[in-house]
C-alpha positions in Angstrom: 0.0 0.0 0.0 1.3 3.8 -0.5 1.7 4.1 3.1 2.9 8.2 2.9 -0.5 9.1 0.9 -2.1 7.2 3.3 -1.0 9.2 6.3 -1.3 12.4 3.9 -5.5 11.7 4.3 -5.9 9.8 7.0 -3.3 12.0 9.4 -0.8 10.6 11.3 -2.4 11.4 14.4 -5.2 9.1 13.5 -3.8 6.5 11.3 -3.0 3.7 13.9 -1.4 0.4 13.2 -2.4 -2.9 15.9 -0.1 -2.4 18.0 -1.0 1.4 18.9 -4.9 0.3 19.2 -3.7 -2.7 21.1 -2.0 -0.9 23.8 -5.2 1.4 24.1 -7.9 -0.8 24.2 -6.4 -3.3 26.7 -5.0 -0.5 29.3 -9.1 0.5 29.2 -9.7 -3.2 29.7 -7.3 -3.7 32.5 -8.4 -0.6 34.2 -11.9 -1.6 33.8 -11.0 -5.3 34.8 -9.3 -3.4 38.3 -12.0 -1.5 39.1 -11.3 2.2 37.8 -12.3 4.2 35.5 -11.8 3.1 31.9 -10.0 5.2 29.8 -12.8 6.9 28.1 -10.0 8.5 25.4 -8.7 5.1 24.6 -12.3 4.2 22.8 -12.5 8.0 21.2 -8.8 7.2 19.6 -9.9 3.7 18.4 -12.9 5.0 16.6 -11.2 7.6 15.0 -8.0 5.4 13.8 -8.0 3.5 10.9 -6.8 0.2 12.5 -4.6 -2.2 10.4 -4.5 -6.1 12.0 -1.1 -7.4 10.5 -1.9 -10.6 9.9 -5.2 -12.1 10.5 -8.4 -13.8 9.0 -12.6 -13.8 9.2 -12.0 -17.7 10.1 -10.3 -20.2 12.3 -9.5 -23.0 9.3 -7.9 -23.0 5.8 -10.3 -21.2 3.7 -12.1 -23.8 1.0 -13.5 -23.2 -2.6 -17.6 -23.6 -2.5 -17.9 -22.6 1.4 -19.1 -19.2 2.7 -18.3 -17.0 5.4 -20.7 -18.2 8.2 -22.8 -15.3 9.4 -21.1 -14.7 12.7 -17.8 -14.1 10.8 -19.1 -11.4 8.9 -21.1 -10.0 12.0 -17.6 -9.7 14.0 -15.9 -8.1 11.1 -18.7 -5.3 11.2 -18.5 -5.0 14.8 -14.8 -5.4 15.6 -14.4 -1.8 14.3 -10.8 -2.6 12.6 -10.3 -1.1 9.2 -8.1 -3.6 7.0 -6.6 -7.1 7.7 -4.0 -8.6 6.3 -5.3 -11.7 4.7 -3.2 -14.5 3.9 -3.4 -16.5 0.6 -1.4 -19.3 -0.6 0.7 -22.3 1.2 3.5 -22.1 3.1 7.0 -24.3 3.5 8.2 -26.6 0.4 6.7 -28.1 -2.4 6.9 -27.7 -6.4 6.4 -24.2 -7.1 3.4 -24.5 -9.4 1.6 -25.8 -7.0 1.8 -23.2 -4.1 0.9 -20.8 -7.2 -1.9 -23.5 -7.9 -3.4 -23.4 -4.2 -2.7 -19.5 -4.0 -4.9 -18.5 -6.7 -7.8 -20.7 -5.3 -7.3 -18.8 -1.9 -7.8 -15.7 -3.6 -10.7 -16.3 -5.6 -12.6 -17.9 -2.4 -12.1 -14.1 -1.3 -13.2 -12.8 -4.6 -16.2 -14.5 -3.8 -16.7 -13.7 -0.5 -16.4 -9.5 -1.3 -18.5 -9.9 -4.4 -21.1 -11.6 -2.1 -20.8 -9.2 0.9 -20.0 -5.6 -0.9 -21.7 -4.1 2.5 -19.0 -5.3 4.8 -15.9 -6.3 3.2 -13.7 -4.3 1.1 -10.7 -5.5 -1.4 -7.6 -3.0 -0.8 -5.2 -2.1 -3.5 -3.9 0.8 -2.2 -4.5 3.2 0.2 -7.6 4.9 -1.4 -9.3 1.8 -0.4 -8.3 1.7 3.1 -10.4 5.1 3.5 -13.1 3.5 1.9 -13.4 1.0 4.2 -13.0 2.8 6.7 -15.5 5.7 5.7 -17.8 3.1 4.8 -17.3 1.2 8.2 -16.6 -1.8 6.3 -13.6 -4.1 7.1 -10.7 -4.0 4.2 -8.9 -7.3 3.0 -5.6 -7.1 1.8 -4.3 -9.9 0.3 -0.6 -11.0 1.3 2.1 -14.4 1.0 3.8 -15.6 4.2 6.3 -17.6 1.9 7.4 -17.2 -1.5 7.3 -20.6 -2.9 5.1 -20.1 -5.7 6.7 -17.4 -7.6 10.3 -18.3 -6.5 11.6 -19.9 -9.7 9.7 -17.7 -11.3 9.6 -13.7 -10.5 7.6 -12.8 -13.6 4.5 -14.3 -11.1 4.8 -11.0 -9.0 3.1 -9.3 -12.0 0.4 -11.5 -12.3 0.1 -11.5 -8.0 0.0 -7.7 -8.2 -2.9 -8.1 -11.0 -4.9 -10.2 -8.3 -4.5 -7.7 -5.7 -1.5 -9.1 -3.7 0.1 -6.4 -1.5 2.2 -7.8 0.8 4.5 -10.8 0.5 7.0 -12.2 2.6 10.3 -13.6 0.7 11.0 -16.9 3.1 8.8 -18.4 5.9 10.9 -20.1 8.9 12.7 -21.9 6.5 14.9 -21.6 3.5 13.7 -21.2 -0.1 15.7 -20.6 -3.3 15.1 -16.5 -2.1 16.7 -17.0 1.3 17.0 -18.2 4.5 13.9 -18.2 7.2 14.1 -17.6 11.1 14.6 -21.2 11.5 17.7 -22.0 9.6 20.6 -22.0 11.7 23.1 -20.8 8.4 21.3 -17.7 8.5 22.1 -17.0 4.8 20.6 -14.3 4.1 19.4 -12.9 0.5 20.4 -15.0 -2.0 21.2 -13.4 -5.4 17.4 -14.6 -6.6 15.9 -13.0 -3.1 17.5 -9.3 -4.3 15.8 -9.4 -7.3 12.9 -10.5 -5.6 12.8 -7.4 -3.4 13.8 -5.3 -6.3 10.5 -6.4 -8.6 8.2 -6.0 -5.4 9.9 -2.7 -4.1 9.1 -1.7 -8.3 5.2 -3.1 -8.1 5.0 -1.2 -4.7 4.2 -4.5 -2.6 5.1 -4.5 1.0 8.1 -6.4 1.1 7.3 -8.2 4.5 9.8 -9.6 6.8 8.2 -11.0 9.8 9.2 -15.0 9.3 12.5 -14.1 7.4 16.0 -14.8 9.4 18.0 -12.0 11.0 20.6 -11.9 7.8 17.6 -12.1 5.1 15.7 -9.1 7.1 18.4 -7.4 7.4 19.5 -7.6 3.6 15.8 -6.8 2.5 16.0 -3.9 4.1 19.2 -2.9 2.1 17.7 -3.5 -1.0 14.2 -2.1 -0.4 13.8 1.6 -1.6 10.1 1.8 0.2 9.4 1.1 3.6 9.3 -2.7 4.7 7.5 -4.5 7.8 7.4 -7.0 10.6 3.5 -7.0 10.4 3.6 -9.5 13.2 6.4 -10.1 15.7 7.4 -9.3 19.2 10.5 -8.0 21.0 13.3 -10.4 21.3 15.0 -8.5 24.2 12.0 -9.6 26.7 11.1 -13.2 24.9 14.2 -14.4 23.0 13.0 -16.0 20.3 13.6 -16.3 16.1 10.1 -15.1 15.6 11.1 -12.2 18.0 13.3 -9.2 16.2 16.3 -7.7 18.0 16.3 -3.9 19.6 18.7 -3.3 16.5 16.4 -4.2 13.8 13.2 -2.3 15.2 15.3 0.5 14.8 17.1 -0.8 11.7 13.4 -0.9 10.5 12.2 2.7 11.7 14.9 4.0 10.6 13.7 2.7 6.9 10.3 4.8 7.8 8.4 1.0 8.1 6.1 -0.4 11.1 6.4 -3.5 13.2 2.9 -5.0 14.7 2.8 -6.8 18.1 1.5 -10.7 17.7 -0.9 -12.5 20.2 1.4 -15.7 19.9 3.3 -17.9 22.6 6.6 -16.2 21.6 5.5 -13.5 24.0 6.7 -15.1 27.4 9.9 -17.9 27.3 7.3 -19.8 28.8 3.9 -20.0 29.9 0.5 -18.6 29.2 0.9 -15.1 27.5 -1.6 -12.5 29.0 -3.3 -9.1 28.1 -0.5 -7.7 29.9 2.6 -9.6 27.8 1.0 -7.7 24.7 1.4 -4.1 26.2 5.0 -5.1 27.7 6.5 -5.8 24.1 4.3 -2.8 22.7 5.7 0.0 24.8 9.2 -1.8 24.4 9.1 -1.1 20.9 7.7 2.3 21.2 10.7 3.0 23.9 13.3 1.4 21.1 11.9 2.1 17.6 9.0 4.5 18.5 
């Protein structure tokens, strides 16, 4: 998405990614839970905000060709008052290539289906035009994004025909290594390979999000080398309170503002080292990356 022209209508003031709205809503909740007052302001701010949830869905299983949203889906995307989500289409982790592209395009035209049948709640975002329509028209915005790049990896002139369906954000490698480089996972912590630069170079061109939230510490930090735009961790957590590869380093939150992109805080396990994570873990990692990268 053009992030800048989106803050150039929206306002920066008001244009709030999950992590900002996160920390609001639950201090309200925990004061509420405590027995004060609830912070009145923190509701004001969220209905004002056009809120962006990183990486999430309208349903708990694999989405399947023939099968509808059921009515409480669509009900708690109307009421949940966030503005866009970040939905992902495709497979993850290996296989032949045509056949992630295969399953990737049925993802996306389940989706097709579902906004074509729902026009008065969801929304398809291309760029950020859409994101104040949705948000104007209180509808809930889908944005269609790859958590692995298996199905255009031997193949980069697929990122035109990705950008033709509406693909916005992709993610070179998942926790493990692909022929554009190495995941969190892998212990060799590669890096880009030469394949991976182009990679970044055709997206960075078609103005996708070049997303690095699953990508290991060398590969994220050569994406954003190569990246002329603004890059993302659209789902992590701080590694200084919960060390853990899904967790990024004080360095490369600021690496990452520096670059002028945004990091959203997870409700995962990788929170705590061990243990439940609570309401609270999710505010701890948020101000931390305020404090660092803010």
């Amino acid at each position: 998405m053009k992030g800048s022209a989106a803050r150039a209508r929206i306002g920066r003031r008001d244009f709030l990614g999950l992590g900002a709205a996160a920390v609001l809503a639950l201090r309200s909740r925990a004061r509420a839970a405590l027995g004060g007052p609830a912070a009145g302001t923190a509701a004001a701010v969220y209905g004002r905000a056009a809120v962006v949830d990183g990486c999430g869905t309208l349903v708990d299983d694999k989405v399947q060709p023939g099968r509808a949203l059921p009515p409480q889906a669509l009900a708690d995307a109307r009421d949940s008052g966030v503005t866009c989500v970040n939905v992902t289409v495709g497979p993850v982790g290996s296989r032949p290539s045509l056949v992630a592209f295969e399953g990737l395009v049925r993802d996306i035209a389940f989706w097709e289906q579902q906004l074509e049948a729902h026009p008065e709640t969801l929304v398809k975002v291309r760029s950020s035009r859409d994101v104040d329509a949705a948000r104007s028209g209180r509808r809930l915005g889908l944005v269609y994004g790859l958590q692995d790049g298996v199905s255009f990896q031997d193949d980069l002139a697929r990122l035109d025909t990705l950008h033709g369906l509406g693909v916005r954000i992709i993610q070179p490698t998942y926790n493990l290594r692909n022929l554009l480089g190495d995941g969190c996972l892998e212990a060799a912590n590669a890096g880009l390979s030469r394949l991976g630069h182009e990679a970044v170079e055709r997206m960075d061109a078609l103005r996708i999000l070049v997303d690095l939230s699953h990508c290991g510490r060398a590969t994220a930090r050569d994406a954003m080398a190569a990246a002329r735009r603004p890059v993302a961790f659209t789902h992590t957590a701080c590694a200084a309170l919960a060390d853990h590869p899904r967790n990024r380093t004080d360095d490369e939150l600021r690496a990452l503002a520096q670059k002028g992109g945004v990091a959203g805080i997870y409700f995962m396990p990788y929170l705590r080292p061990s243990g439940q994570p609570m309401a609270e873990d999710v505010v701890r990692h948020v101000e931390h990356a305020v404090n660092v990268a803010g």
